[in-house]
C-alpha positions as CSV (number, residue, x, y, z in Angstrom):
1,X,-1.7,19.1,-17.5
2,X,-1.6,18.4,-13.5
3,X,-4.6,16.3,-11.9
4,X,-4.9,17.1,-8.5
5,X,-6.4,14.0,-7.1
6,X,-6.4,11.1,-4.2
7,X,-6.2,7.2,-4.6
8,X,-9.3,6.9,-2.7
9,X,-11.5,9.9,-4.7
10,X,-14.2,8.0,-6.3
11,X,-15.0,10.6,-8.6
12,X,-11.2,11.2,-9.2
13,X,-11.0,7.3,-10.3
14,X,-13.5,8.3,-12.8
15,X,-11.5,10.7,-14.3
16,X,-8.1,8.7,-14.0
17,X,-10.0,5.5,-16.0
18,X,-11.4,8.2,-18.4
19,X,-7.9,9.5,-19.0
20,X,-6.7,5.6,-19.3
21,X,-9.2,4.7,-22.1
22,X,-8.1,7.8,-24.4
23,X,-4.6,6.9,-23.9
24,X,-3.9,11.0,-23.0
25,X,-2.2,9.7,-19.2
26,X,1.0,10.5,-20.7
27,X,-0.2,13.9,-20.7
28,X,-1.4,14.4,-16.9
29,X,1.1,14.9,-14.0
30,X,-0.9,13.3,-11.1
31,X,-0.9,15.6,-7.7
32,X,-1.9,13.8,-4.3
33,X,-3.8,15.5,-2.7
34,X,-5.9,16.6,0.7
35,X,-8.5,19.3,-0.6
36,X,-9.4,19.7,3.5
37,X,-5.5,20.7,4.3
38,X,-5.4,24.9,3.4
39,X,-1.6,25.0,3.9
40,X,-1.6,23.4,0.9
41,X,-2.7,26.1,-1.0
42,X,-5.3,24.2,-2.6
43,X,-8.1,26.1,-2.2
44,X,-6.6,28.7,-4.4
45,X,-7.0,26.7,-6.9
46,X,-10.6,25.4,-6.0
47,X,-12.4,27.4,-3.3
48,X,-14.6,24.7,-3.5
49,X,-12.1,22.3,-1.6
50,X,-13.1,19.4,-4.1
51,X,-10.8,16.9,-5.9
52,X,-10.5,16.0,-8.6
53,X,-9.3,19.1,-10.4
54,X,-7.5,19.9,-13.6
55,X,-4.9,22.3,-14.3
56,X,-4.2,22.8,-18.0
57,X,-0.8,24.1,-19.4
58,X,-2.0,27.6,-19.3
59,X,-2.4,28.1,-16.1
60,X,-6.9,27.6,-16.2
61,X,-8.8,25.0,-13.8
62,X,-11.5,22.8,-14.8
63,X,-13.3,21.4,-12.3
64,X,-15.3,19.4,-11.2
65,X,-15.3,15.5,-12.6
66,X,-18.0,15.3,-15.1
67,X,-16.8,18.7,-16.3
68,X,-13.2,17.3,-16.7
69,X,-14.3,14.3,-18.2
70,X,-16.0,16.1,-21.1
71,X,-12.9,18.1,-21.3
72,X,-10.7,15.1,-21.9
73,X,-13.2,13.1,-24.4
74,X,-14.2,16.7,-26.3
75,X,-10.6,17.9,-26.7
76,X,-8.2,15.4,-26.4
77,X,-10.2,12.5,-27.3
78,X,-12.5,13.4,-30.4
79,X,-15.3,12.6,-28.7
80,X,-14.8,8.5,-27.6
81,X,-16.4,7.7,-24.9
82,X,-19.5,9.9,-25.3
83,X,-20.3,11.1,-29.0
84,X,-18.6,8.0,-30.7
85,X,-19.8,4.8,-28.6
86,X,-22.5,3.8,-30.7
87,X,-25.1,4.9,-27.9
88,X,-27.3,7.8,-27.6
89,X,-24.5,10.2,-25.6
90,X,-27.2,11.6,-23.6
91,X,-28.4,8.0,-22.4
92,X,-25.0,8.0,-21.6
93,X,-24.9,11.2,-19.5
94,X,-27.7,10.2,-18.0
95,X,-26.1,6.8,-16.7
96,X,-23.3,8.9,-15.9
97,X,-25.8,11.2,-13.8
98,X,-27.4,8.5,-11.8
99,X,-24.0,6.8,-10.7
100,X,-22.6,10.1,-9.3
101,X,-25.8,10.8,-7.7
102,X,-25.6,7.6,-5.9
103,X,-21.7,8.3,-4.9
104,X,-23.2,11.5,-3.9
105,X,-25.5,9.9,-1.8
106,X,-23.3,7.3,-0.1
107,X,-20.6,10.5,0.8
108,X,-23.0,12.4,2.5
109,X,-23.4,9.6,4.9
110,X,-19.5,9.1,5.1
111,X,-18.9,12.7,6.0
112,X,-22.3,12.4,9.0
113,X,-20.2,10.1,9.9
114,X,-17.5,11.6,11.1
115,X,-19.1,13.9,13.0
116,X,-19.8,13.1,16.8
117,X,-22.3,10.6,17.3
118,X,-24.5,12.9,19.3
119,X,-24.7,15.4,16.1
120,X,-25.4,12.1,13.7
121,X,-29.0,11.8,11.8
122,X,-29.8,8.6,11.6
123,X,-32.9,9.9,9.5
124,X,-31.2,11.4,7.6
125,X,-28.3,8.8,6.8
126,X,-31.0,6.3,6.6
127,X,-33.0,8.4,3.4
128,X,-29.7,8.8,1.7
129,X,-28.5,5.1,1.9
130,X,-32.3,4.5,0.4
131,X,-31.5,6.8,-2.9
132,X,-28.1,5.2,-3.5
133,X,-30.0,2.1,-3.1
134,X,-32.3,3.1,-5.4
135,X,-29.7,4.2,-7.9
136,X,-28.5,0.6,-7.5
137,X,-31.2,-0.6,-8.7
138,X,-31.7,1.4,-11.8
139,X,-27.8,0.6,-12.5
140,X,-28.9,-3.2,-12.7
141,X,-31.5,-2.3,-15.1
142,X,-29.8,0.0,-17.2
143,X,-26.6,-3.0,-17.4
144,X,-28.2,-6.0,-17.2
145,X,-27.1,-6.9,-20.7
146,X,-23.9,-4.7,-21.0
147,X,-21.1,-6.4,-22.1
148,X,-17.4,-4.9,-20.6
149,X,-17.4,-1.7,-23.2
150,X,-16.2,1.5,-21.9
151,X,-18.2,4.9,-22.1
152,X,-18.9,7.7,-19.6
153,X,-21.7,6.2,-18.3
154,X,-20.4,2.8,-17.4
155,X,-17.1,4.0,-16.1
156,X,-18.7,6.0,-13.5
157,X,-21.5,3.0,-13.1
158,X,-17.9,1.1,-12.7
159,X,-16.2,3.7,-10.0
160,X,-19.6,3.7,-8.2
161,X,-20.0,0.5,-7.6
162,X,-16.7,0.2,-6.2
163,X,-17.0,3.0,-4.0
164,X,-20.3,2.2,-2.5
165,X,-18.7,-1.5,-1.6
166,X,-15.2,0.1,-0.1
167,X,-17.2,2.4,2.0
168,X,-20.7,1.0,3.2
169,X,-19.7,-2.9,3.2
170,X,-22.2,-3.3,5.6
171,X,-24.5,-3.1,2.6
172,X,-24.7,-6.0,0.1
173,X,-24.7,-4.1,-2.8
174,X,-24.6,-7.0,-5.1
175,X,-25.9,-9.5,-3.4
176,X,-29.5,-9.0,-4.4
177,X,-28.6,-7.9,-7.4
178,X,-27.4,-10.5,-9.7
179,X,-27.0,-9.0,-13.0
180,X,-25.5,-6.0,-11.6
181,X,-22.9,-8.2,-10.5
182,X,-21.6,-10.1,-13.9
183,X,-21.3,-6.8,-15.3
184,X,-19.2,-5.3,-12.5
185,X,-17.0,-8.5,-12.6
186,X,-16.7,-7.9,-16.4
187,X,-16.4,-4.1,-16.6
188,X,-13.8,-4.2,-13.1
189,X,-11.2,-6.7,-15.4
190,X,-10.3,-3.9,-17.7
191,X,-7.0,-2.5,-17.5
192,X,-7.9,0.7,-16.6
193,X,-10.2,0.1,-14.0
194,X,-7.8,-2.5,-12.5
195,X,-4.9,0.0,-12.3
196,X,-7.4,2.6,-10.5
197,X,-8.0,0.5,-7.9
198,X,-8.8,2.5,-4.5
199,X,-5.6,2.2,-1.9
200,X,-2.8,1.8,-4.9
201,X,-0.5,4.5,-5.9
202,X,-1.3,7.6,-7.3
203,X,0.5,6.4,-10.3
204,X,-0.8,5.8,-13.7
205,X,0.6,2.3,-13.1
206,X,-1.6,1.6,-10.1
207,X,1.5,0.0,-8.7
């Protein structure tokens, strides 16, 4: 399989540590690479122009990240992760759910960003930084007294987390939010988060 992917994708990091805890990396050629760049030929594959994005060995795409991820943990991983945890899987899609949402959230004003100030909403950036606040704060309540164990849910609780503090540092994302914080610092020492770290090497390695 090929996973076409970036180092700094947060939803691509979700899939990487996903692929990491079911021990099927060994599988996955990783791809760098810029879904905004058509001479690469990407779109063909996704006419979305969205990473991350799985091609299998027979040629078909999966995309986009939870999609793939259920992929991975339904066929290649008999279900760890989400069916197998112990935990209601659909609390755990649900967890899953609310940390992209607040990725989601925190992009949109990334890419208003980039656009000339003049064309900026400041209205509009301001409402979505409030509902990946908001997310935040559901995250604390919904991990408060998680220990480091990997599922769906708290991997991409895990990647978002990360994300929102690489790209809106302005924000104290943790600050006010205590327990929030020991389970990041627990859940970002395992091995596969730590070797998905945003700015390494698209390698499996992380180094």
């Amino acid at each position: 399989m090929k996973l076409y992917n970036s180092t700094n994708s947060p939803y691509g990091r979700k899939v990487r540590v996903v692929a990491l805890e079911l021990g099927v990396q060994g599988n996955i050629d990783l791809i760098d690479t810029n879904p905004r760049d058509a001479d690469t030929g990407f779109w063909k594959l996704n006419p979305l122009a969205k990473i991350p994005l799985l091609e299998l060995d027979d040629g078909r795409v999966i995309y986009d990240s939870p999609v793939i991820c259920e992929y991975l943990i339904q066929q290649h991983g008999n279900g760890r992760l989400l069916e197998t945890t112990g935990r209601d899987p659909w609390d755990i899609r649900v967890l899953a759910a609310l940390a992209d949402g607040a990725m989601d959230a925190g992009m949109l004003v990334r890419l208003e960003k980039t656009r000339p100030e003049s064309e900026q909403s400041p209205t509009d950036m301001a409402k979505q930084m409030a509902t990946a606040g908001r997310a935040v704060d559901r995250l604390q309540e919904l991990l408060a007294d998680r220990d480091d164990a990997a599922d769906l849910g708290t991997i991409g609780a895990g990647c978002c987390v990360a994300w929102l503090m690489l790209r809106h540092p302005s924000v104290d994302w943790l600050g006010a939010r205590p327990a929030l914080a020991r389970w990041y610092e627990r859940f970002s020492a395992r091995d596969s988060m730590q070797r998905t770290i945003p700015g390494l090497p698209l390698t499996w390695s992380g180094v």
